[in-house]
N, C-alpha and C positions, 0 to 999 in steps of 0.2 A: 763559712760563716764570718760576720764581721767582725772587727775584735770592738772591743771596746776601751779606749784609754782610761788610766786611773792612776792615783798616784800612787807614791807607795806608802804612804799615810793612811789612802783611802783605802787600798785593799788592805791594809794592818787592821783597821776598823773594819771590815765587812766580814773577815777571817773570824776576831773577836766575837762580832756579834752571832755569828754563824756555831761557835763551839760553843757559848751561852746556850743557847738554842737548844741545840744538841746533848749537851752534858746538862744544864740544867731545868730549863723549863719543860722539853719535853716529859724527864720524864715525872718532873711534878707535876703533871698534867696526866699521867697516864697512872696517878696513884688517885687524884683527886676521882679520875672515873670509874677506877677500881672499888674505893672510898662510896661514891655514891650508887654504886650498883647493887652494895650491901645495903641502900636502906629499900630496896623492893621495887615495887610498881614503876618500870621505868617510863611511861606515858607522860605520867604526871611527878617527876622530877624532874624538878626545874635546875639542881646541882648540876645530873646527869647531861642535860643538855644543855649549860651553861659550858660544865668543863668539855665536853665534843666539841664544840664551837670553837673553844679557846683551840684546843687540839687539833682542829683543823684550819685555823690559822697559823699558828706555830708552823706544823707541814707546807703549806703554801710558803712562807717565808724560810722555808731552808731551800727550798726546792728555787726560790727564785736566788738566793744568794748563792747556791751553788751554780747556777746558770750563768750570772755575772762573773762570778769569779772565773770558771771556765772558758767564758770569753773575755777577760780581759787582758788589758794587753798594758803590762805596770811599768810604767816611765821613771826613772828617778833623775830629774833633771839635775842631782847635784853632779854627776857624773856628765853630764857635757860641760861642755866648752864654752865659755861666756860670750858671745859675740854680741850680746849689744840683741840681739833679732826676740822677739816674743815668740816663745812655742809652747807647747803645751806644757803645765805647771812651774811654768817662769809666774816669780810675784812683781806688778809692774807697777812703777810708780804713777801718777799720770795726773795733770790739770785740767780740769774742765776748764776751759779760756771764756764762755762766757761767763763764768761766774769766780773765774780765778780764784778756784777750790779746788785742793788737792787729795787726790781719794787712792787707796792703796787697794788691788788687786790680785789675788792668783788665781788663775787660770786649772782649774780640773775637769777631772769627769761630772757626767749627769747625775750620780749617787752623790756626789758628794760636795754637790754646790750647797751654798749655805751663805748669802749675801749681808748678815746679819757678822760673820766673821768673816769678808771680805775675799770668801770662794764664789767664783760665779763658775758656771758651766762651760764648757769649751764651745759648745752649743750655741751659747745665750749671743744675742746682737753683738753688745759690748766686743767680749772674745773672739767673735768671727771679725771685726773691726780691726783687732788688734794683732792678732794670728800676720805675722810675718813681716810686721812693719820693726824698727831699729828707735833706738834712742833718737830723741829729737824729732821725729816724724810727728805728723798730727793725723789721728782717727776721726775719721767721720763715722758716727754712729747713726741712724734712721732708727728714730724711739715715736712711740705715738703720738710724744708732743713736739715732733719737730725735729730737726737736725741737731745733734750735739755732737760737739770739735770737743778731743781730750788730746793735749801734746805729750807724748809719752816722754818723761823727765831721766826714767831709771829704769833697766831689767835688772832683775836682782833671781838667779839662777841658789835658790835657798831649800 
């Protein structure tokens, strides 16, 4: 099976969310059905099949965070070696040159892209651009509107 990369930020949060789950929502969810199974006629309770629903989303989502975490494969880049090179959860400085704008990225897993805090995916265009070039190098990215050059300024191994 494949692994999947993550960092170690990322699996600290999937781990969290995953014993949430587990310790607390489920089993407030399995009192709420308890709860509405004592008011009768279960057809027409609308609690009853509110809290199952919830209940069986909660299981879907343990069951896929336990999946993830079982395949993943947790990087802690502060433990390499600084070489200048972009690899997976390097944050990398970089100038778009035609608009000589400076944008700060790191590089993670698919769970835990979040571009609003300047995680994009290993995945995403951007990072496959970026994946293995060195300081000073320039990226060429293929975005829908056209070719975007970023010259990588700084890896910063954080």
């Amino acid at each position: 099976m494949k692994k999947t990369p993550l960092t170690v930020a990322g699996a600290e949060r999937l781990k969290a969310e995953l014993q949430k789950l587990k310790t607390e929502d489920r089993p407030s969810v399995i009192s709420a059905i308890a709860e509405a199974r004592e008011h009768g006629d279960l057809k027409e309770n609308a609690e009853y099949h509110a809290a199952r629903e919830q209940q069986g989303f909660i299981e879907g989502r343990i069951k896929d965070l336990e999946a993830k975490l079982s395949n993943a494969q947790v990087i802690d880049v502060t433990k390499l070696e600084n070489t200048g090179k972009v690899v997976f959860g390097a944050t990398v400085e970089l100038l778009q040159l035609e608009k000589d704008q400076p944008v700060t990225y790191q590089i993670v897993g698919d769970d835990e892209a979040d571009i609003e805090a300047g995680k994009i995916s290993v995945s995403s265009p951007i990072a496959r651009a970026l994946i293995g070039k060195q300081e000073g190098d320039v990226a060429e990215v293929k975005a829908p509107g056209g070719l975007i050059e970023y010259e990588i300024v700084e890896v910063k191994y954080i």
